[in-house]
C-alpha positions in Angstrom: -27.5 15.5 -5.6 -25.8 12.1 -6.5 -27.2 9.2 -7.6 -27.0 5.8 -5.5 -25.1 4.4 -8.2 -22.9 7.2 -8.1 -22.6 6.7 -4.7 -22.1 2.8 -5.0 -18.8 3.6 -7.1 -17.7 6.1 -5.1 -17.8 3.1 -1.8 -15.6 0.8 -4.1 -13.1 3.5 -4.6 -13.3 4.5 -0.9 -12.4 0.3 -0.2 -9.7 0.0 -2.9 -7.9 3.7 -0.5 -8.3 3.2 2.9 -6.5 1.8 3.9 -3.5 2.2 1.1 -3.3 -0.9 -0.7 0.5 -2.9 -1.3 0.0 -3.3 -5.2 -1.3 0.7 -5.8 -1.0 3.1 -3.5 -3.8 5.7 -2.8 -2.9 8.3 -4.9 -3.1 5.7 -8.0 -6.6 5.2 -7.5 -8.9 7.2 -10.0 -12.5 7.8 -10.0 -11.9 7.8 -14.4 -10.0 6.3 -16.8 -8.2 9.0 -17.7 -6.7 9.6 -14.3 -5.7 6.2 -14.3 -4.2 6.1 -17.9 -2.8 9.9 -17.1 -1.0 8.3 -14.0 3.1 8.7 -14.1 3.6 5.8 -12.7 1.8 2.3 -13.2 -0.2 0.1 -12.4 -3.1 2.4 -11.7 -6.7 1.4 -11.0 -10.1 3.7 -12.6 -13.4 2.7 -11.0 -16.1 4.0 -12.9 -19.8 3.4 -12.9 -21.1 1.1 -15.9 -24.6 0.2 -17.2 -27.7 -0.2 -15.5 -30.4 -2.5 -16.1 -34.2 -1.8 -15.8 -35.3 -1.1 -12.7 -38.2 -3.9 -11.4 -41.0 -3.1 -8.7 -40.4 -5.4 -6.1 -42.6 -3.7 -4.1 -44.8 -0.7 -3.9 -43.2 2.3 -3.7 -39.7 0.6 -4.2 -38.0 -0.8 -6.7 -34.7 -2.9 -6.9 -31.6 -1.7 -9.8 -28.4 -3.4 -10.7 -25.9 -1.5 -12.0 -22.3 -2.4 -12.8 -19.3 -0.8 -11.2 -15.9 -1.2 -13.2 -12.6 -1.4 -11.6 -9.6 -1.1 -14.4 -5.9 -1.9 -13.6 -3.8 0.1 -16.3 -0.6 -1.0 -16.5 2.2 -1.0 -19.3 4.1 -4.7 -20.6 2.8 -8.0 -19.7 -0.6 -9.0 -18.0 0.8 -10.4 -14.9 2.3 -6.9 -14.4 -1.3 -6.0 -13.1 -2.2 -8.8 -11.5 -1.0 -8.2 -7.9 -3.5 -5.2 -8.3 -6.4 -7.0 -10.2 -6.0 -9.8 -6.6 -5.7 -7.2 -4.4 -8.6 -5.0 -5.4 -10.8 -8.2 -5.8 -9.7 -9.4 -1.9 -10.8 -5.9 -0.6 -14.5 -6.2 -2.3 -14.8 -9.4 -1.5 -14.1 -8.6 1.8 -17.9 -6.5 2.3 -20.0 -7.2 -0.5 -22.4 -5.0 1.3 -20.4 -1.9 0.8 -21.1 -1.5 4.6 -24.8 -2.1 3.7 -24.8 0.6 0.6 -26.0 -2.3 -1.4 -27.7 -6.3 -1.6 -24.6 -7.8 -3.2 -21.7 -6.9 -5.2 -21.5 -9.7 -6.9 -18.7 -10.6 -9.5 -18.5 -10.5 -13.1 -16.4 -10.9 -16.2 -12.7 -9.8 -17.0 -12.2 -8.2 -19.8 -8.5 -7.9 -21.1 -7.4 -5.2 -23.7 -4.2 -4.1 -24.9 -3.8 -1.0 -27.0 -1.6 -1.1 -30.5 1.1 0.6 -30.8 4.5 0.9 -29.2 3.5 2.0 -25.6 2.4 -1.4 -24.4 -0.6 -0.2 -22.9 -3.4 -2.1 -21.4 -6.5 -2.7 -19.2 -7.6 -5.4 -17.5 -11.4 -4.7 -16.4 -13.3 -6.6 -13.4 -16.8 -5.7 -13.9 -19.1 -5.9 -10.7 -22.8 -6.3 -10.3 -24.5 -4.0 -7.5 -28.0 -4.6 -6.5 -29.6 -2.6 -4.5 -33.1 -1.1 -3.9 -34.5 2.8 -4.3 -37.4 4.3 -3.6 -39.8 4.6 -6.9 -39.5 7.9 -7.4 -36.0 8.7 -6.6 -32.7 7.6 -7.9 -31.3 8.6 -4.7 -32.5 6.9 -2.1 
């Protein structure tokens, strides 16, 4: 059994691979981080599921949930050396911010920018996104 939210990543992967994008091809796009900071070859993208706020009852027997879905370019040197990826990615959701009806709205959040110390020049640059969609009440399913 997966969980809608599970599910909501797993549609933002799916759109950032088919079809392959210019910036990152296919085969650099993770469902983790440490696929993407594994990767031999950069930039590489990790879309992973983030927090979820409290559900609210909207209705009876239904309730509406927002969670956020995280898509990281890792790349190595300077900031604009993930950029193309960071556009691209953000041109692709954009694109359906239904997720083909998966969800309300994916709507868009901050950018986070972090570089890791030390010598290998590391970094992340994190688009967080904010999926609403509705379940029933007792199921984080459907």
């Amino acid at each position: 059994m997966t969980s809608k939210a599970e599910r909501i990543a797993d549609a933002v992967h799916a759109a950032l691979i088919t079809p392959a994008m210019s910036s990152v091809p296919a085969a650099r796009v993770f469902r983790d981080l440490h696929g993407a900071i594994a990767s031999d070859v950069l930039p590489a993208i990790a879309v992973e599921t983030g927090d979820e706020d409290a559900p609210v009852r909207i209705v009876l027997g239904h309730k509406e949930r927002t969670t956020e879905v995280r898509v990281i370019v890792v790349a190595q040197g300077a900031y604009s050396d993930a950029d193309a990826a960071l556009v691209e990615s953000f041109n692709r959701l954009a694109a359906d911010p239904t997720l083909g009806g998966l969800v309300f709205e994916l709507d868009e959040g901050p950018t986070r920018r972090e570089r890791e110390p030390g010598e290998s020049q590391l970094f992340g640059v994190t688009k967080v996104y904010r999926a609403q969609y509705r379940t029933t009440e007792s199921s984080l399913e459907s």
